[in-house]
N, C-alpha and C positions, 0 to 999 in steps of 0.2 A: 504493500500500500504506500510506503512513506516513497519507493522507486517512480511508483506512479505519480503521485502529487510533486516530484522533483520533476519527473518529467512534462508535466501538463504546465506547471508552476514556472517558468524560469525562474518567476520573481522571487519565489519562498525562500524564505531566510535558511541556510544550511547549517543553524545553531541548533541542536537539539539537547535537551537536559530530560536525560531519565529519572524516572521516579523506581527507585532500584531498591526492593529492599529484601533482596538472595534469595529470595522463592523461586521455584519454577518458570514462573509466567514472566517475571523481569531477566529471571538469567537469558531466555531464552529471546527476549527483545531485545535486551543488553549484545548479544553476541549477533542478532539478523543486523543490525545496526551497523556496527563491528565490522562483520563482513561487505557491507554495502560501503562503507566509508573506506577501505583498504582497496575501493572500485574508482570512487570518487575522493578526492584527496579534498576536493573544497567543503565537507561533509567534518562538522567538528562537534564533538562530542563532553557533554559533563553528566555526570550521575549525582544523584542525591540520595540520601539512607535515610531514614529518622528511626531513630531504634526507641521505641516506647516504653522500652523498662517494664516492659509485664512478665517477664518470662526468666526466669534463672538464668538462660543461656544468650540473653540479649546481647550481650559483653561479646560473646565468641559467633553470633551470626553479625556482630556490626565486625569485627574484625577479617570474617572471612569475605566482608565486601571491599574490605580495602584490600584485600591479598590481590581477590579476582583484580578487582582493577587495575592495581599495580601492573599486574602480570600482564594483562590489556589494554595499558597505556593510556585509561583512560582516569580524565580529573574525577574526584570525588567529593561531595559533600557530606562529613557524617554531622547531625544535630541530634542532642536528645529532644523527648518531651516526658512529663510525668502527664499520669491520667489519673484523676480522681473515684477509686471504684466503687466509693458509695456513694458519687450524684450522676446518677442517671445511668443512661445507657454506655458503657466503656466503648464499643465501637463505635459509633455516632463521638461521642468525645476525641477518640484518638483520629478520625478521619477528619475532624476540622483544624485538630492542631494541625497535623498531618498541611496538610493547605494551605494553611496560613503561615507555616514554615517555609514550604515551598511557593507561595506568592514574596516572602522577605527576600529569600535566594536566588529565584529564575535571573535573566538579565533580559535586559528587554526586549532584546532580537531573538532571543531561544523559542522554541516549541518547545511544549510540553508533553515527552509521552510516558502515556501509562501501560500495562499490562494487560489491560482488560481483553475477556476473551467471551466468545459464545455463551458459554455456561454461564459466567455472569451477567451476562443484558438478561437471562432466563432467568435466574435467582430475582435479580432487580425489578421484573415485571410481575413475576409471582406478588410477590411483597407488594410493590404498588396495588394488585387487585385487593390486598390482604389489607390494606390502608381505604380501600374504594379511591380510590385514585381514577380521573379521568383522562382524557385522550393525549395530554402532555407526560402525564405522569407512567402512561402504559408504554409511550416510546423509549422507556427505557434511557438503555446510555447510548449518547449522541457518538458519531465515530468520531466528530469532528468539531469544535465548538469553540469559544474565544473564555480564556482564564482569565485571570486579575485584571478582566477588563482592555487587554493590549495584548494579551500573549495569545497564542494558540493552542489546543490543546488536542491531540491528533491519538486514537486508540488503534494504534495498528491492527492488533489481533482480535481485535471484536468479531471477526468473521470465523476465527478459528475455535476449534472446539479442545476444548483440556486434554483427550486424548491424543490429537493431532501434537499439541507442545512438549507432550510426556515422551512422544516417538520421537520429535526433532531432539529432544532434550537426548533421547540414549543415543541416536543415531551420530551426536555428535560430540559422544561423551563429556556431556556439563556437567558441572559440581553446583549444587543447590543445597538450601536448608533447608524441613521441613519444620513448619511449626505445630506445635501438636495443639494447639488453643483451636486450628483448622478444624477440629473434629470434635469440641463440645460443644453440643447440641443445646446447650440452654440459650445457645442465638440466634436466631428467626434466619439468618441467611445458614448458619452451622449447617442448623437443623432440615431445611429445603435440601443443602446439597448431598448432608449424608447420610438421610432419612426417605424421603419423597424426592427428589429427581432419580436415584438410581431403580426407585420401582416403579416410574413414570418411566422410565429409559427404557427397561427390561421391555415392558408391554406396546411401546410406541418409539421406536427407536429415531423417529425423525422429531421428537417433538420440541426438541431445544432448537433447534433449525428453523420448523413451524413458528415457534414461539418469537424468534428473532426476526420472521418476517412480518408478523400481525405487529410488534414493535417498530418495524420503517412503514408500515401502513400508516399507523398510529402519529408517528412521525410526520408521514407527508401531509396526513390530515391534519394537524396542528399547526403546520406550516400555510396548508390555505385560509385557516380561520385568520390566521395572526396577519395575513396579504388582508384579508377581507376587512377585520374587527382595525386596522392600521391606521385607513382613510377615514371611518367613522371615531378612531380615539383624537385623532389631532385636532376637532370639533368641538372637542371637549376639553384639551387641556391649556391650559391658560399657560402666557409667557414666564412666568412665577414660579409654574412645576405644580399648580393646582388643581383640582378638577370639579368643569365645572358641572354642578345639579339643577341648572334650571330646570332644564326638561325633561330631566330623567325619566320622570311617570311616563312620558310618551313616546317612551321607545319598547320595547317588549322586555321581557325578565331574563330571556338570554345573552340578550346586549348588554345589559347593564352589567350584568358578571362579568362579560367578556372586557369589558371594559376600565372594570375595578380591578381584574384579575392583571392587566396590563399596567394601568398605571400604578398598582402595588409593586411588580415586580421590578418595571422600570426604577421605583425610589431604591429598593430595597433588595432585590433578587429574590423576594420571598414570594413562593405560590401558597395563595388562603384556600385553604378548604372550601366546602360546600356552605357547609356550617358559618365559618369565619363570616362569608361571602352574606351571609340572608342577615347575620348580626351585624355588619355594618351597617345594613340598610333600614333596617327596623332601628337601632339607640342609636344611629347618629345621622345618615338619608335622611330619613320618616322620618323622625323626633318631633319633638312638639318647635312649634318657629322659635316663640321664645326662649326656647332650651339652649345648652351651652355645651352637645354634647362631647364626648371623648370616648376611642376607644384603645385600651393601651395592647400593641402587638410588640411581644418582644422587647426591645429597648427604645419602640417607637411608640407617638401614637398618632390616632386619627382624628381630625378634631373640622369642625364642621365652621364657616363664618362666611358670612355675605353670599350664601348660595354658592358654595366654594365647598371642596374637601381637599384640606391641606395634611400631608403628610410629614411631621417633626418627630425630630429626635426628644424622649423623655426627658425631664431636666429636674433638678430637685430643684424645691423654694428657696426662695433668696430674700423674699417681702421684708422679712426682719434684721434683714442687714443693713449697719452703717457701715459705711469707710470715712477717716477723716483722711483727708489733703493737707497736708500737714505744709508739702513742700509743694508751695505750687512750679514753681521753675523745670521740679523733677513729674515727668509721666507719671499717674495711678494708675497699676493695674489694677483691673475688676478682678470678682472672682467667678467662678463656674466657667470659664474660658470666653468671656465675654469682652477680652482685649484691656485695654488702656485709653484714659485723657489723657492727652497734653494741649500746654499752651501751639498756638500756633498765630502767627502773625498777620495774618491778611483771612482766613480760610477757614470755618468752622460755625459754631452758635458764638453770638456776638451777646456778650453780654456785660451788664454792669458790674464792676472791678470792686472785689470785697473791702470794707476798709479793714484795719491793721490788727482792730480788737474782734473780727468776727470769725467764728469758727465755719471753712469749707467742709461740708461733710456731703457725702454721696449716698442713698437711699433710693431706695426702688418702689416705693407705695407710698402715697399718697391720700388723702379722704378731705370729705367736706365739698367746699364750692372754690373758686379759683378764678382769678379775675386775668386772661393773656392778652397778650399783644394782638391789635387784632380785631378784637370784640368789645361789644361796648357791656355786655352784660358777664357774674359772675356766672359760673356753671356750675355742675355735679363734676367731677376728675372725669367718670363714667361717661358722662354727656360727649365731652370734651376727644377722648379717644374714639367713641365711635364717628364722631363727624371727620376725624381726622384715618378713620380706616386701620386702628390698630387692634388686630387680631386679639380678644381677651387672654391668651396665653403668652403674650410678646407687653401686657400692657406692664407688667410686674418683671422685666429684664432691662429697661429703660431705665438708663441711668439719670438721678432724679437732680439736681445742684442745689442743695440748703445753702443759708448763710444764716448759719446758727438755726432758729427754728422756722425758717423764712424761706420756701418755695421760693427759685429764682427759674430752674429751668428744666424742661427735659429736653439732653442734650436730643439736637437733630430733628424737634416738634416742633416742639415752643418755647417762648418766655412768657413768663409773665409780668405783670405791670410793677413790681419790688424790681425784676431784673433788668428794667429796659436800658441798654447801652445810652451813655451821655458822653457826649461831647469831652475829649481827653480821660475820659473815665472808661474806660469798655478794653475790654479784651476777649480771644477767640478761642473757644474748645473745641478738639477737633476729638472725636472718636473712632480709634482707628479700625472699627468692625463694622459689617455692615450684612449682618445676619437677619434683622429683625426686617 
């Protein structure tokens, strides 16, 4: 496969970074490679290991990757990870560190290949049914797909089946590790491969085959919704990264999925369930107008405003925090990664210059009525933010300028009529974020 995409490709980058970690399926990727590049000299090669410390013999399968390699002249990455075995699922745990290892390591130009073979898009699709999993979920593993966002990530042997690597594997006398964690069954994948596939196989011996092809069915059907659901999402999403619900009721119940299930995964790479999917639209769609709904996914949430659903990062409260300014010459950083003030000369909120005896202090909430620049009448703070379009979640991260107990400004909104710049009196705060 990777001969093929060289040849079809001139342009493809001839970097490739294995995900190598001494089993079967990478020795023997490790070594097609190998061979192909001793073909092609412009073909450059790095592997990666991550030994995850679950096993007594960790220590001597990461060493017999550096042997092989050495011996193969090929670069090596080893990393550890630890895995946590009492939260949650350990393989789900070690498959993300796993990734997020190799997203800090790849380099930019490299592909990324894995091991994956036949057997496993059938393992993979099983379990997706076993989830109810729909028509993205049932195509299994993709052969071909884009990693950390910029890389490529190419499964050569997806097509081959475990028997076929086990032949090339003796036919060309490779050395491999077995890991014997491969064969407890208390893991839904264990348990498929050494339970139920080999007496699925016994009685139906095409059916991992079978299975790999209802998976590129599955596939190309997913690929014409996403052509179709594409034209009709870009209608709906605002230049902000919003999306919008005016009309939502008057489109049908599968669009609207199809729709949410897109602009979730565009923020996030996350596909919502069925489930997920009807509970957004009931507590936070539907909601009552006047409600202020949220819904938190993972370290996100969803949060509904001006016929809009906007997708944010969860934040903890900051409402009760002051900072004082002590030195105004020197930048305040904020806290929650909210950046820093500094003075600035020409550029920024322009405001009334504190005299000598009042304390600058910085706060994020405000109450009461508030008289700004601007307006002839005091408001509610409330009143005030909604005319001005600030998101109830964004209106308590607004960095607030007291001068002692005295509202001057929220930098980059307003001032108010305490703060308004005067003639030789006034200076500029610039903030140098610009999230909200």
């Amino acid at each position: 496969m990777i001969q093929n995409l060289i040849k079809k490709n001139k342009k493809l980058n001839h970097y490739f970074l294995i995900a190598y970690s001494g089993g079967l399926d990478s020795t023997v990727l490790l070594d097609k490679l190998i061979k192909i590049r001793n073909i092609n000299k412009k073909i450059k090669i790095r592997a990666i290991h991550i030994n995850h410390n679950l096993n007594e013999n960790s220590e001597k399968w990461e060493e017999h990757c550096i042997k092989e390699c050495k011996k193969k002249q090929v670069y090596l990455i080893t990393k550890k990870i630890f895995i946590n075995k009492k939260n949650g699922n350990i393989q789900d745990q070690a498959r993300k560190k796993r990734y997020n290892l190799i997203k800090k390591y790849i380099l930019r130009k490299e592909i990324l290949l894995t091991a994956h073979h036949i057997d496993d898009q059938c393992e993979t699709v099983l379990l997706s049914l076993k989830r109810g999993s729909g028509p993205l979920g049932l195509a299994g593993i993709k052969n071909k797909s884009i990693f950390n966002k910029k890389n490529l990530i190419i499964r050569p042997l997806i097509k081959n089946t475990k028997i076929e690597l086990e032949n090339y594997a003796h036919k060309n006398s490779l050395k491999w590790i077995e890991d014997p964690s491969n064969y407890n069954t208390k893991y839904d994948r264990n348990f498929l491969r050494n339970k139920i596939l080999p007496l699925i196989k016994n009685r139906w011996p095409y059916f991992v085959v079978n299975v790999n092809r209802s998976a590129e069915n599955c596939n190309e059907q997913e690929k014409l919704i996403n052509e179709f659901i594409s034209e009709i999402f870009q209608n709906y999403l605002k230049p902000d990264g919003s999306l919008e619900i005016k009309n939502f009721d008057k489109i049908s119940k599968e669009k609207q999925n199809a729709i949410i299930k897109k602009w979730i995964s565009k923020n996030n790479n996350f596909l919502p369930s069925k489930k997920i999917l009807e509970i957004i639209k009931k507590e936070v769609i539907y909601s009552k107008i006047d409600a202020n709904p949220k819904l938190i996914i993972k370290n996100n949430q969803i949060r509904r405003y001006n016929k809009c659903l906007f997708w944010i990062k969860k934040f903890k409260s900051i409402k009760r925090t002051i900072l004082i300014w002590h030195y105004l010459k020197k930048p305040l950083k904020l806290i929650d990664n909210l950046g820093y003030l500094y003075q600035n000369k020409t550029k920024g909120t322009k405001i009334l210059i504190p005299k000598k005896n009042q304390l600058v202090n910085i706060r994020f909430i405000t109450e009461g009525k508030i008289s700004i620049l601007g307006k002839n009448n005091k408001k509610k703070i409330k009143k005030i933010w909604q005319e001005l379009y600030v998101p109830p979640w964004n209106r308590q991260r607004i960095p607030l300028i007291f001068y002692d107990d005295k509202l001057i400004a929220a930098i980059g909104k307003f001032i108010t009529k305490e703060g308004e710049p005067k003639k030789n009196k006034t200076w500029c705060i610039r903030w140098n974020i610009n999230q909200l």
